[in-house]
N, C-alpha and C positions, 0 to 999 in steps of 0.2 A: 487625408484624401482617401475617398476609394469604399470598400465596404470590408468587411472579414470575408477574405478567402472560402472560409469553412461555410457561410452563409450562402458565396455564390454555389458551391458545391451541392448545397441543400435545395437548392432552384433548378439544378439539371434534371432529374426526372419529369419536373412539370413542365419544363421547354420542352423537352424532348417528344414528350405526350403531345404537345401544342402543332408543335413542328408539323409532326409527321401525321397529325389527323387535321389541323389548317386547309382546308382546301384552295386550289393551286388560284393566285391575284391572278387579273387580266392583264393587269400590270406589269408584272412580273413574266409573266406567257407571253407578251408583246416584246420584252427583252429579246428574252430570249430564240425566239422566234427571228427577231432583226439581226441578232450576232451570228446563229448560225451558220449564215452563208461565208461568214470571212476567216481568214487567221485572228486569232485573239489576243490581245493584251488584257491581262487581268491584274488591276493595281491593287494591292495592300500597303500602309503600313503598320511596323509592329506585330502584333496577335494576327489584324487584318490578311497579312502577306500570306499566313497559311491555310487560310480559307482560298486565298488566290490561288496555292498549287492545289488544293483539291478541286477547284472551279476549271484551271485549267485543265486538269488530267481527266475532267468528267466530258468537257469541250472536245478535248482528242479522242476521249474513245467513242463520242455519240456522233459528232461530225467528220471524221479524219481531219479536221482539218487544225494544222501547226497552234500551238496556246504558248505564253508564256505568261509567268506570276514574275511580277517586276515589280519596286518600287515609282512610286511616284519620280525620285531624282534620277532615277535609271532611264527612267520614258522621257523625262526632261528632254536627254541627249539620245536619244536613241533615235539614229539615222533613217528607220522602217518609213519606207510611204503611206503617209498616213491615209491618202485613197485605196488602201489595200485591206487595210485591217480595219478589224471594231475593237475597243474598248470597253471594259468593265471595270467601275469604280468600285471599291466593296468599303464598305466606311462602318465603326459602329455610331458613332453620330454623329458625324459628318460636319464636326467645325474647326479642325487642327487646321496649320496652315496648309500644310504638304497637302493634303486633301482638297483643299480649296485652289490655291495653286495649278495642283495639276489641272483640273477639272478646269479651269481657263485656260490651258496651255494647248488640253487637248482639242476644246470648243476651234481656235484661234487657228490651230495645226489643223485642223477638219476632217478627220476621221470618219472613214465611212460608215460607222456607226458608234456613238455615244451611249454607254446608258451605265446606272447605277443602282447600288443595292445598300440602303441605310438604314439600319436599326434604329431607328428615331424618327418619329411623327413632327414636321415642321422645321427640320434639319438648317443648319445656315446652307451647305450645300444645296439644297432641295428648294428652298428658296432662289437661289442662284438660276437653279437649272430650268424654273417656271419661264424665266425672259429668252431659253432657247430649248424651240419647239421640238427640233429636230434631237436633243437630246432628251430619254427615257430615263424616269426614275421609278421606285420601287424603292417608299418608308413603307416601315411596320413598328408598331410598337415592340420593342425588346420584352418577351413575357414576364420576364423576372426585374423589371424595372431597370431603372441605370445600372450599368454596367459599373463594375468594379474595376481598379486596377489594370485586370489582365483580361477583361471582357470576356469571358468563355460562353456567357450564355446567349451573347450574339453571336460570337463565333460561329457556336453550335447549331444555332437556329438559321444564320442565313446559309451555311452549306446545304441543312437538308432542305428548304425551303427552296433552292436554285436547283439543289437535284433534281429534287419533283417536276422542275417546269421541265425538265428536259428526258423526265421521263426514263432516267438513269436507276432508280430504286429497284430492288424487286425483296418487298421488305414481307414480314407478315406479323400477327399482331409481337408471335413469341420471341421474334428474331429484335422488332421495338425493345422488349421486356429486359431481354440479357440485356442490351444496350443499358438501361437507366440505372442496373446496379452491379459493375462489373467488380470484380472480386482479386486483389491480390495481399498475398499473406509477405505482409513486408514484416514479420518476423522470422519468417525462416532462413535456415541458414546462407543459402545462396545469396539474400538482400541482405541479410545484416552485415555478411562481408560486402554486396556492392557499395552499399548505404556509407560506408567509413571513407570512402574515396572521395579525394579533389575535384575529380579529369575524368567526365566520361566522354567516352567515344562513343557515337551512338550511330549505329547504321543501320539500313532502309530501303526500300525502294519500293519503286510501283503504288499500290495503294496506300501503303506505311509510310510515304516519304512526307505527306503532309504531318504526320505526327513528330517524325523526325525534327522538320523543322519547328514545329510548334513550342518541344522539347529544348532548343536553343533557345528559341524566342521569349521563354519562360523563364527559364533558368536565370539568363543571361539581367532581363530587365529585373528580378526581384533578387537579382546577387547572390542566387543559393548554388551559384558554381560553376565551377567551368563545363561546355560541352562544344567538344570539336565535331563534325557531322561530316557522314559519308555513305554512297549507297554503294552496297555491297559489294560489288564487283572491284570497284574504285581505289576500296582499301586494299585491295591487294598492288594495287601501284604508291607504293612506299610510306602511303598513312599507317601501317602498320609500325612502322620503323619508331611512332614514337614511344609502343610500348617496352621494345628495348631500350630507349633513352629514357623514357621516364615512368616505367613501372608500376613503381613503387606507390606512386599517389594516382594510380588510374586504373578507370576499371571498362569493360565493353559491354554497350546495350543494344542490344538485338531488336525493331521491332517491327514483324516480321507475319504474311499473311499465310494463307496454305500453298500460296503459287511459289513462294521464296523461302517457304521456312527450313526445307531440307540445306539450302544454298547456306542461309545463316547457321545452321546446328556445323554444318562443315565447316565453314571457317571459327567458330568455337570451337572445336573437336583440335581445332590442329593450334590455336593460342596457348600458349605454356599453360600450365593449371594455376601457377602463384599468382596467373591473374584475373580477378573476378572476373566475370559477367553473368547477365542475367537477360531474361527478354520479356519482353510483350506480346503478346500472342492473342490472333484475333480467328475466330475461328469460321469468320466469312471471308468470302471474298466479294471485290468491287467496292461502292462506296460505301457500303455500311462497313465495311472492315475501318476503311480509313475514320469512320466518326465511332467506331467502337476505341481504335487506337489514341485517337484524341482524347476518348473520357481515361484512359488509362494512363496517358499522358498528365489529365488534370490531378489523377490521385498519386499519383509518385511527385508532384510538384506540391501534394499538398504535405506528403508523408517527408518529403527534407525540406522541407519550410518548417514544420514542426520541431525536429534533430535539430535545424540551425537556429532555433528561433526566430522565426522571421513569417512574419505573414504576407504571404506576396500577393495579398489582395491591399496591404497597406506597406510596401518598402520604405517609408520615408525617403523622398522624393529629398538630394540635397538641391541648394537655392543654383548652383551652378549649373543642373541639370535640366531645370525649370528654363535657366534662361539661354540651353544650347535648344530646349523644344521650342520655341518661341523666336527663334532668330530665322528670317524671313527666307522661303525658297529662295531657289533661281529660275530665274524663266527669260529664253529669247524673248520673250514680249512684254518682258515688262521694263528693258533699258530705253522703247522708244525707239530704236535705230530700224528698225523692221518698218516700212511704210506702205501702204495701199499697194503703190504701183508695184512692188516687191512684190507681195500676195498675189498682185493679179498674172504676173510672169509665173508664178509658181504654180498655178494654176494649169496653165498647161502645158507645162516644165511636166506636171506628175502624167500626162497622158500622153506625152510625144514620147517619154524619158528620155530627154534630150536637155542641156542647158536652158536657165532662163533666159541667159545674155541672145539665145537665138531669135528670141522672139521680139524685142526690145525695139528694134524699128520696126517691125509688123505693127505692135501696141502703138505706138507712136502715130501712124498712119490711119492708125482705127481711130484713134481719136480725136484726130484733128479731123476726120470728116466726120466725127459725132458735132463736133464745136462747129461745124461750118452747115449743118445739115437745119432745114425748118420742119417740121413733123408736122402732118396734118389730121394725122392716125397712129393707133397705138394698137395694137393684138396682144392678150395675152392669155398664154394657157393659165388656165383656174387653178386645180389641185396641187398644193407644192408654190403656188405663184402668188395667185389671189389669194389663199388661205390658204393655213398649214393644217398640218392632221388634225389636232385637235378640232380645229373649225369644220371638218371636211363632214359629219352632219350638220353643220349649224350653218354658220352660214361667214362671209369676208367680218372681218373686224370692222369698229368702227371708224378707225382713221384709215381704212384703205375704202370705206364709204365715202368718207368724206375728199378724199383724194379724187373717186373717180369721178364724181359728183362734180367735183370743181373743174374737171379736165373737159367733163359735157358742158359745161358753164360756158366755156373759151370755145363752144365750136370741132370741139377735137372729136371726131367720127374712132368708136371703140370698137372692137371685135373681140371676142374672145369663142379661142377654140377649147374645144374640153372632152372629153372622151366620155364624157356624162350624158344623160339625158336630160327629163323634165327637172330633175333636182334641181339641176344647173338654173334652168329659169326659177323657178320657186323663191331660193338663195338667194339670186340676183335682183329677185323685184321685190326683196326686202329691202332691199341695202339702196339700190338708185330709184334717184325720184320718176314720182312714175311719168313728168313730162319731158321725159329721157329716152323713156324706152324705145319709142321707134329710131333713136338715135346708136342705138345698140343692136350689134349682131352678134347673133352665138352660133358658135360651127359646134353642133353636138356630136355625139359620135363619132371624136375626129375629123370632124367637116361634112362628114357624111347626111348633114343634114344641116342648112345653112337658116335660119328665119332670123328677124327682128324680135326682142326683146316681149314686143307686145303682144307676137305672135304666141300659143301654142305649139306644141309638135306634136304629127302626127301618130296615133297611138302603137309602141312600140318600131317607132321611128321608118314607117312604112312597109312595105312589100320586102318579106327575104328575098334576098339572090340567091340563084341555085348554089351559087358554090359557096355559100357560106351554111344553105341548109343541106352540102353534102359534108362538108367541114364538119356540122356541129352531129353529124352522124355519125359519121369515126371519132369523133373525142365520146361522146356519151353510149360509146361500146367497147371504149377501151378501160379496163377495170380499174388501172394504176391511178388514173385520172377522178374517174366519178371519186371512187374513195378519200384521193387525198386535195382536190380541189372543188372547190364553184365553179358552174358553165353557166355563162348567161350567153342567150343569143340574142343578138337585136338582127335588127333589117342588114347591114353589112357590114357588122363588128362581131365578135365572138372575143366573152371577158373570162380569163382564167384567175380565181383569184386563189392561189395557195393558201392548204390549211397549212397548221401549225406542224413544222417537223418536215416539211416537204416545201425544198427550197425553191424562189423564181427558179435557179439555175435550173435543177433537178427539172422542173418540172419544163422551160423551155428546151431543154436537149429531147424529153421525151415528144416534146412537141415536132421538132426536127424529126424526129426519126418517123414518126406516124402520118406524118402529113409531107412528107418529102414529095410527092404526086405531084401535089397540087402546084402550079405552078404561078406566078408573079404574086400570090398574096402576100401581106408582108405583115411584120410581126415587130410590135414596138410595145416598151415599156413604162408603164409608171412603178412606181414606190410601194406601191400593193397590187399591181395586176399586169397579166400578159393578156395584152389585147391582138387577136386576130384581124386582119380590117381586108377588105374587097381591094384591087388589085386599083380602082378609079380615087381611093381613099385617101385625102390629104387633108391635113389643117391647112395646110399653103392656098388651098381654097379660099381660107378666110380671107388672107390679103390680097387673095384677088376680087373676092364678093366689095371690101374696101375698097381696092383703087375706083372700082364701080362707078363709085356714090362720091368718089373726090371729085372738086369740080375738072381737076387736071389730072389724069390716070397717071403724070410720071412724078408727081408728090410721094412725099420723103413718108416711108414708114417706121417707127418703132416699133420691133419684135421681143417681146419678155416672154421666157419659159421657163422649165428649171431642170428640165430632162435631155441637154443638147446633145449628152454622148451616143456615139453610134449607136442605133436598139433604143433611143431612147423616143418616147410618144411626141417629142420637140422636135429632133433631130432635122425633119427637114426643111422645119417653119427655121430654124437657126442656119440653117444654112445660104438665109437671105442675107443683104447686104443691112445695117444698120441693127443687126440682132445682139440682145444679149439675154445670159443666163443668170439667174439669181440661185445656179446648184451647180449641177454636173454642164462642164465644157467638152467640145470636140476638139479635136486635135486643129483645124481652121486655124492659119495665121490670119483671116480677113474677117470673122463674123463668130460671131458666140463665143463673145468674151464674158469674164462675170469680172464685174469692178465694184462688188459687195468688198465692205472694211473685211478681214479675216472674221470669220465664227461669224458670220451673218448670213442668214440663210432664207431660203422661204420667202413668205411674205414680208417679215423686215426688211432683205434685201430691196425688194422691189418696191417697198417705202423707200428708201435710198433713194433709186431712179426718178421714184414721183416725186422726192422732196429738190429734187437737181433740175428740176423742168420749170421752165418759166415761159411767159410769153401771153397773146390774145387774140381773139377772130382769127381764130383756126389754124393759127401757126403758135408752135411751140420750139422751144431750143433745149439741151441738154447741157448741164453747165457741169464739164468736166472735171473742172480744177474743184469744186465740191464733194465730188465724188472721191478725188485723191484727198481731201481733208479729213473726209467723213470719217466718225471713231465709231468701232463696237461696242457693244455693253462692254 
């Protein structure tokens, strides 16, 4: 299996050449862009794991915000709310189990954001991830073809390739150059003594530490020896102790940037002399240090694979080992015991942070007046609902056409509110037939602008209001803003949409602080944008332009969004009676529940609700116990 080590070695230069003059996927900038805002989980495993501590360490220093490099099995059980963090898969080709595994465990657990990074074009992962929208992927062809054994030249290439998106490099071309042929004299005398040794101790930190571990990680799978690991501070808390106890077969490796190297030379200086060590030494700092460390890493794994004979691009794999890779994860969701109505408690168990068991007759109560309720109307917001991102130029899929289509069929009067304009129409008079449309109302603009399906809207959705063209005066004079965001004004909405590197948050706190003046306008979210809106501003409009046209004003509505949480562009259409969410929940024990199976999001969710609906001539039912049945991919 595998290729000659000495060959993948011979393919570093040209990755690296590749890498770092690649210009930066959208794909890839879309990741990263979405993790930003959160604490990180960054999966590896194997080789993978130390690409994860250099992805995380790159996450902390560019966002402050908390990273960790975790195994797949370690995230299994790992207690974190997963509405808090995002998730990064780093895979080189993405078909082991553990990789596959997680990547359902995390979908199911629902992570506020998902995304992945595989060295392979067409991955079983990447295929997976096609059937959920809301997770991001990012394949590349690996330059130097399949990977070997110990994949160094995915490694390689997807660190610097995620650095780039985040804009962590400050590389030039000569600083590239040392990088593709770095240089140690493993005959001189310092290595020929470390080289004879069992047991190395190898310590690290900071930039170095992803080498560190790479270093184990190496060793360890192609059996050229033992290495115990520790950053440097650490070994002075009794790891030292084992060179008194075990000397003799051990040696210490240093490998160490310019911010720590004085730290490592002193704890050598004071190790008795009968025992080796030797270091690595990068002579940048930040993350080119760590992927200089790394290639230096790959030539001292090449230089005692040589001494031991052993190519650890080929260890011969024995048949035992094959079949402990091969023997199935663990996952809470895959005994079956975890059911609907479970997830849906959990749901707003993660927003109250309070027990499920509290909500458990609330749910109960919501439901049995879904089962006893007739619909004669249905609202629902578009973006995230009707259609997931991907779609969000194009236009609803075709089984949520056919959906709505059938629901005009039965008489069901539709609304849909949307923070869009003309698109909005455009999209929708694809998809429903057109002897529908006067049967359909769109609240554009967040209601701000209410017509029939058939109609037009007027151009840029009418007359501004003063105070949204004093509003869009102080945003497009404040520097921080023009630069790092899009302003659109309409008639009385104002759309902020963050560039890349300049998060919602960031950019709604600046909003707070610049527009604090103004008073009752209010500020709500979608999934890519802060909208502004005039203080008369509601999609709740929608369902009342609906009760309108009912032939009896106190008929049973259906409410679908997917942004119910406080701040979010749903929020107040969910806070009607018979509402739900196919995303984010409010804290509400009475309304804006989401009864999507786990890892069903978006417009699949809300296929769910269409597929639970039954009935004719104008009344519809909600068939609950379907919805507890219903399975995820």
């Amino acid at each position: 299996m595998g290729k000659p080590f000495e060959k993948e070695l011979k393919s570093l230069p040209s990755t690296l050449d590749w890498a770092f003059s690649e210009p930066i996927n959208p794909a890839l900038e879309k990741i990263v862009a979405t993790i930003r805002p959160f604490p990180l989980f960054v999966v590896g495993s194997g080789g993978s794991l130390s690409g994860a501590h250099f992805v995380a360490r790159i996450h902390e220093e560019i966002t402050g915000k908390m990273a960790r490099a975790i195994t797949p099995f370690e995230l299994t059980f790992s207690q974190a709310d997963p509405s808090l963090h995002a998730v990064l898969i780093l895979t080189a080709g993405g078909g082991n189990k553990d990789v596959l595994s997680i990547f359902k465990e995390v979908v199911n657990r629902e992570f506020a954001a998902i995304s992945l990074v595989c060295a392979k074009v067409g991955s079983k992962i990447g295929q997976k991830a096609k059937n959920y929208p809301n997770a991001l992927i990012y394949e590349y062809p690996n330059p130097s073809g399949k990977d070997g054994f110990l994949a160094v030249n995915s490694l390689i290439s997807s660190c610097i390739l995620i650095a780039k998106a985040y804009e962590a490099f400050n590389f030039s071309e000569v600083s590239v150059q040392e990088l593709t042929s770095p240089k140690i004299d493993f005959e001189s005398s310092e290595w020929d003594n470390f080289l004879n040794r069992k047991t190395i101790l190898a310590l690290g930190g900071e930039w170095a530490w992803p080498g560190v571990v790479d270093l184990e990680s190496k060793f360890t799978e192609a059996a050229l020896g033992k290495v115990l690991i520790s950053d440097l501070r650490n070994f002075g808390h009794g790891r030292h102790n084992w060179f008194d106890k075990n000397g003799e077969e051990s040696a210490l490796l240093s490998l160490v940037t310019p911010h720590i190297d004085s730290l490592a030379q002193k704890i050598a200086n004071v190790l008795p002399k009968q025992f080796p060590r030797a270091f690595l030494r990068s002579s940048h700092n930040g993350p080119i240090a760590a992927i200089d460390l790394l290639m230096q890493v790959f030539l001292l794994v090449h230089e005692v694979g040589k001494r031991a004979n052993i190519d650890p691009g080929r260890p011969k794999v024995p048949d035992f080992g094959r079949k402990i890779y091969h023997i199935s994860p663990l996952s809470r969701f895959s005994t079956g015991k975890l059911k609907n109505r479970d997830v849906w408690l959990e749901r707003k168990a993660k927003v109250t942070k309070q027990s499920p068991n509290l909500f458990e007759e609330s749910l109960e109560k919501f439901l049995s007046l879904l089962r006893q309720s007739h619909f004669s109307g249905i609202v629902f917001d578009y973006d995230g609902t009707l259609c997931d991102p991907p779609e969000r130029y194009t236009q609803p899929n075709a089984e949520i056409a056919l959906a709505l289509n059938n629901l005009l069929s039965k008489e069901i009067v539709i609304g849909i509110a949307t923070g869009r304009g003309h698109t909005a129409q455009e999209s929708l008079r694809n998809v429903i037939e057109e002897k529908y449309w006067d049967k359909v109302l769109i609240g554009n603009y967040n209601g701000s602008i209410i017509v029939k399906l058939n109609c037009d809207l007027p151009k840029k959705g009418g007359e501004t209001s003063e105070i949204i063209k004093d509003i869009h005066k102080v945003l497009t004079n404040d520097c921080l803003l023009v630069k790092q965001a899009d302003i659109e004004e309409k008639a009385k909405q104002i759309s902020i949409m963050p560039k890349a590197g300049f998060t919602k948050q960031t950019a709604l706190e600046r909003l707070y602080e610049i527009l604090y003046k103004f008073e009752k306008i209010k500020f709500v979210q979608s999934d890519h944008s802060i909208d502004i809106l005039s203080p008369e501003v509601s999609k709740v409009h929608v369902i009342e332009k609906i009760r309108e046209i009912l032939k009896h004003p106190n008929e049973d509505i259906l409410v679908i969004g997917d942004q119910g949480q406080f701040g979010g562009n749903d929020f107040e259409m969910l806070t009607l009676p018979y509402s739900l969410s196919v995303n984010k929940v409010s804290s509400s024990m009475d309304t804006c529940w989401n009864l999507s199976p786990p890892g069903v999001t978006g417009a699949k969710a809300t296929m769910c609700i269409l597929n639970a609906l039954s009935g004719e001539n104008g009344k519809i039912r909600l068939d609950a116990v379907y919805l507890e049945k219903r399975k995820g991919k």
